[in-house]
DRENDO-1510 file (C-alpha; in Angstrom, 1 decimal, always signed):
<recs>
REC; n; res; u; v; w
REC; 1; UNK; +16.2; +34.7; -10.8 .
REC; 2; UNK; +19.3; +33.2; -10.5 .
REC; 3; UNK; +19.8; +29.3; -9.6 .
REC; 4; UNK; +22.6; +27.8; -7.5 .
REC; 5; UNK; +22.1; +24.5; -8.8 .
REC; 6; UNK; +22.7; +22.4; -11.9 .
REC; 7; UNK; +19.7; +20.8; -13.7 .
REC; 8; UNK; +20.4; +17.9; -15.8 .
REC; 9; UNK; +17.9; +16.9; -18.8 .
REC; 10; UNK; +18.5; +13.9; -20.6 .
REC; 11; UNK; +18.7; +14.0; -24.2 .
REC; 12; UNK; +16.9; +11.8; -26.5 .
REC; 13; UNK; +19.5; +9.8; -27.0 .
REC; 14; UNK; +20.2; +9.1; -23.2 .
REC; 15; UNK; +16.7; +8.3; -22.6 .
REC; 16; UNK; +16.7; +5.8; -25.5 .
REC; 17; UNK; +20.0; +4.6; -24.1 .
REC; 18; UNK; +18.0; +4.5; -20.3 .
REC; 19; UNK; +14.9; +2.9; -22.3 .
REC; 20; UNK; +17.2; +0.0; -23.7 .
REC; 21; UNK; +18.7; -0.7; -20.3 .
REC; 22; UNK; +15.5; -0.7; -18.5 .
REC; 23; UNK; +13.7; -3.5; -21.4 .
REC; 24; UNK; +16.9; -5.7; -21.2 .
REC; 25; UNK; +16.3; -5.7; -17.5 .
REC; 26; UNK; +12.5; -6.4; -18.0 .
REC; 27; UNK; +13.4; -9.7; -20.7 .
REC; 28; UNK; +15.9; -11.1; -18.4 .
REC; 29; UNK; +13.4; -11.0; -15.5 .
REC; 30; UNK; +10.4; -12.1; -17.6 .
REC; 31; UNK; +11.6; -14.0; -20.2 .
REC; 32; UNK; +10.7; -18.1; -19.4 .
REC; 33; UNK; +12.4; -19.9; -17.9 .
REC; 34; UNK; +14.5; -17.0; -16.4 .
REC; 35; UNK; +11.0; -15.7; -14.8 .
REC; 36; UNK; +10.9; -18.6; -12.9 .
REC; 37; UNK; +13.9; -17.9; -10.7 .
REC; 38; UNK; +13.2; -13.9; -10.8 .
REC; 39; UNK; +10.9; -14.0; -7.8 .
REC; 40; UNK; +10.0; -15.9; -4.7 .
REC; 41; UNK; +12.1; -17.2; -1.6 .
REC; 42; UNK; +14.9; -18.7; -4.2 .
REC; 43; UNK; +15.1; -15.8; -6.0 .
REC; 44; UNK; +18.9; -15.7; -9.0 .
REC; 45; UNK; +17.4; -13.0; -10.8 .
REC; 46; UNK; +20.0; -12.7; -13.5 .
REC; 47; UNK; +19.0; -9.0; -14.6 .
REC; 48; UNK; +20.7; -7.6; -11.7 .
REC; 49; UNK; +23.6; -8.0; -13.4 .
REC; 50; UNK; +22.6; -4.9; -14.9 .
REC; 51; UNK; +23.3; -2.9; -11.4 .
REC; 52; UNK; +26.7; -2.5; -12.2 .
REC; 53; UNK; +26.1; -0.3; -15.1 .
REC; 54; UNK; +26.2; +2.5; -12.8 .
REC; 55; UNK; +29.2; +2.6; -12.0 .
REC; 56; UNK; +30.3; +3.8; -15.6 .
REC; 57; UNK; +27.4; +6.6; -16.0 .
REC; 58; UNK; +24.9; +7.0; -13.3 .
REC; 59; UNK; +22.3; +7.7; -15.8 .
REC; 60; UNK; +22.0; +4.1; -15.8 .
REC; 61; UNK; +20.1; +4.4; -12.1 .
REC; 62; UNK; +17.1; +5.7; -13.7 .
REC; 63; UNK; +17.3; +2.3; -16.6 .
REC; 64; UNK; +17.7; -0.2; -13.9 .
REC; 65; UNK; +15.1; +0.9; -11.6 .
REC; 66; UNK; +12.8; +1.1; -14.4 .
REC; 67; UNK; +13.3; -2.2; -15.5 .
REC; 68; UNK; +12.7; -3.5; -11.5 .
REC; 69; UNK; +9.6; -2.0; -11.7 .
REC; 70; UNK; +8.0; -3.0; -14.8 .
REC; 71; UNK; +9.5; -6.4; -14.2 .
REC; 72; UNK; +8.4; -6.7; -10.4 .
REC; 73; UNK; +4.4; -5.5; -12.3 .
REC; 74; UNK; +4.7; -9.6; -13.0 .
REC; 75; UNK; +5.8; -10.4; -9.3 .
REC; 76; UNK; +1.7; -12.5; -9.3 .
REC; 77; UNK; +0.0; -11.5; -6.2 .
REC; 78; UNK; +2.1; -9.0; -4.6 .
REC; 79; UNK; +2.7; -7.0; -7.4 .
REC; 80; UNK; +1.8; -3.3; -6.1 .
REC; 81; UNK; +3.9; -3.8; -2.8 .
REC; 82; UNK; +6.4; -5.0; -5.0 .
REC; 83; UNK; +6.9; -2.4; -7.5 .
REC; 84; UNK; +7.0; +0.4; -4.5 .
REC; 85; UNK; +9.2; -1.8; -2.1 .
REC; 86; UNK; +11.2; -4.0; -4.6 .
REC; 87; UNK; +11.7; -0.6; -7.0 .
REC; 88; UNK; +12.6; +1.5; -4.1 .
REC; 89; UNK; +15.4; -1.0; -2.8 .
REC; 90; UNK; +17.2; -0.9; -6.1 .
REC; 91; UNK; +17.3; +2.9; -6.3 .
REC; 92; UNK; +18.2; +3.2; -2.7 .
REC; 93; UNK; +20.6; +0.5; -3.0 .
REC; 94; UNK; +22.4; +1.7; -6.2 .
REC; 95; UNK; +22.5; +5.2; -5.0 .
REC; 96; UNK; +24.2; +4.5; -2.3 .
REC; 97; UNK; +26.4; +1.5; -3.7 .
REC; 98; UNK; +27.7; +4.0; -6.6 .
REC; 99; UNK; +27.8; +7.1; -4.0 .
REC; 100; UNK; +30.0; +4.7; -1.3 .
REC; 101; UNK; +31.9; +2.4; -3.5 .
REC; 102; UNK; +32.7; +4.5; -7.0 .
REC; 103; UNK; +36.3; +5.3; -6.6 .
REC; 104; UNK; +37.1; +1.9; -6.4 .
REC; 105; UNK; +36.2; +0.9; -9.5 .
REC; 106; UNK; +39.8; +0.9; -10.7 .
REC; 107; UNK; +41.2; -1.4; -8.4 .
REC; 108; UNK; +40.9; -5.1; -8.5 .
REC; 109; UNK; +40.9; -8.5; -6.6 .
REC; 110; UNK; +42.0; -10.8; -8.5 .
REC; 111; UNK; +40.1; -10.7; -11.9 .
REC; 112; UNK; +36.8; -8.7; -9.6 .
REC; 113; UNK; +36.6; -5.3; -10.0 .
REC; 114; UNK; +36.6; -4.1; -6.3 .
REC; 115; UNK; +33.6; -1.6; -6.4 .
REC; 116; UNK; +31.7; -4.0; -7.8 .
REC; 117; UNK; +32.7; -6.7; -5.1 .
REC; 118; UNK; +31.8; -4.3; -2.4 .
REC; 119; UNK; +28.5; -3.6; -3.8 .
REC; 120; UNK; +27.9; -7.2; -4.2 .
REC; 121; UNK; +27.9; -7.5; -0.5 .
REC; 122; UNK; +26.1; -4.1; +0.1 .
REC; 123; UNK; +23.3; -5.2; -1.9 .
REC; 124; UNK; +23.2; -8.7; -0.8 .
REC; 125; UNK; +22.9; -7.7; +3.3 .
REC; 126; UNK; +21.2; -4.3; +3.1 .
REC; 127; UNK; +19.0; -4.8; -0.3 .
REC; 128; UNK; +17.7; -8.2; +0.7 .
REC; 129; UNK; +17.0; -7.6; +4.2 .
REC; 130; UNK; +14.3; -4.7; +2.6 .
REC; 131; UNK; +13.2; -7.6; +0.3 .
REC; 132; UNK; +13.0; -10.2; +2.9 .
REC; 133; UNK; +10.8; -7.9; +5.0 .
REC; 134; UNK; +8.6; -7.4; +2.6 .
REC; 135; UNK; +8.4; -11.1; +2.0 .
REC; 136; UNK; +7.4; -11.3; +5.9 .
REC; 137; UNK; +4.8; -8.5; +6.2 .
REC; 138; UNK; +2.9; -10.0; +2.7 .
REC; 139; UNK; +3.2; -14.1; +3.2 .
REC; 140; UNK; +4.7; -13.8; +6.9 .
REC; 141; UNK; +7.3; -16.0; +5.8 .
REC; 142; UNK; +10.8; -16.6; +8.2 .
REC; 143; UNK; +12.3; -12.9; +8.0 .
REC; 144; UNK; +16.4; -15.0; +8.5 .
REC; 145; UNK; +15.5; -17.9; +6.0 .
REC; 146; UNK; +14.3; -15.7; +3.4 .
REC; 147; UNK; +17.2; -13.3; +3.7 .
REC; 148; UNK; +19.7; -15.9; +3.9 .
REC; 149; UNK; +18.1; -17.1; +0.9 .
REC; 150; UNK; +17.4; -14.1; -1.7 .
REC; 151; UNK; +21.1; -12.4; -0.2 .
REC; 152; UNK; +23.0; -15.9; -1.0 .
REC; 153; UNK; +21.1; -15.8; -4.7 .
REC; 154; UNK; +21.5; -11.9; -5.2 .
REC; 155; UNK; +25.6; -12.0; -4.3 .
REC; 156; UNK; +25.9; -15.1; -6.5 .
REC; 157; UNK; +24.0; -13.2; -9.4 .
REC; 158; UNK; +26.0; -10.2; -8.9 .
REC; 159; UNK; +29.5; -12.0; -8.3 .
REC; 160; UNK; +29.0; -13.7; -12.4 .
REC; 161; UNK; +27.6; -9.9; -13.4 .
REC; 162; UNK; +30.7; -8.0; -11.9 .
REC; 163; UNK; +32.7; -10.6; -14.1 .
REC; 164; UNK; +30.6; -10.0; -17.2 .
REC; 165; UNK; +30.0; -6.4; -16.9 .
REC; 166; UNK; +33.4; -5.5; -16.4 .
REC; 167; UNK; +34.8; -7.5; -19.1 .
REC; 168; UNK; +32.4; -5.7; -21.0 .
REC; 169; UNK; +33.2; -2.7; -19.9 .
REC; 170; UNK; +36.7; -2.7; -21.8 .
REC; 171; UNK; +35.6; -3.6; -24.7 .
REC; 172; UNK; +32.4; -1.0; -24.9 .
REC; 173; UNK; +32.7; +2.2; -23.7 .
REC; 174; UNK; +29.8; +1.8; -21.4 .
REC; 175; UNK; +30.2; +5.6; -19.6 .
REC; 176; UNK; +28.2; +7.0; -22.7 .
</recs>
């Protein structure tokens, strides 16, 4: 039988790599007093930095997401809606944030890389608009507050990651 598409299997060093990415997201979600801002209406989750990691090997998808959902496992009472809608909205969100805003990750504004700038905002409107719904249809909480809210604490978080991650990303070569 002959196959017209490519099949990629990780090796075992790429799922160790994917392993690492996804526990460092999980510790700087959980890890007091960090878990403390990770969830509710005032969310600066500072493991989304991590979403930019993507953008040098898309292998990193699969790290992040996993870390979302064994971090959102401690989101208390809301825990399973959490870890289906909160999960899904970081793979969505960084599949389509590294699929619309890759090739310009070698351009800049100032000292922000510009892919990282326009994911930023992508992930700030569209991500937390998922997030704030599903904060109205468990605690029927203000749908505009709470978006306003978690988008304002999401771009901040991501706007000091896009700093850090890209400084990093010259001097680690972060596409392996």
């Amino acid at each position: 039988m002959n196959k017209t598409h490519a099949t990629h299997r990780f090796s075992v060093a790429e799922i160790a790599k994917i392993g690492l990415v996804a526990a460092i997201y999980v510790v700087l979600t959980v890890m007091p007093p960090l878990n403390n801002l990770a969830y509710g209406p005032l969310q600066f989750r500072l493991s989304e930095i991590l979403n930019f990691l993507p953008f040098y090997n898309k292998k990193y998808i699969w790290g992040v997401t996993l870390g979302c959902f064994v971090s959102n496992l401690f989101s208390s009472n809301i825990a399973v809606v959490d870890m289906v809608v909160g999960t899904g909205q970081t793979l969505i969100c960084l599949l389509i944030g590294v699929w619309l805003f890759d090739r310009y990750k070698k351009q800049y504004f100032g000292p922000f890389n510009r892919a990282f700038v326009y994911f930023a905002v992508f992930d700030a409107i569209f991500g937390m608009a998922i997030i704030a719904a599903e904060l109205l249809l468990v605690y029927k909480t203000p749908f505009f507050f709470m978006w306003g809210t978690i988008a304002a604490g999401e771009f901040l978080v991501l706007l000091i990651g896009a700093l850090i991650i890209d400084q990093l990303g010259k001097r680690i070569d972060l596409t392996k």
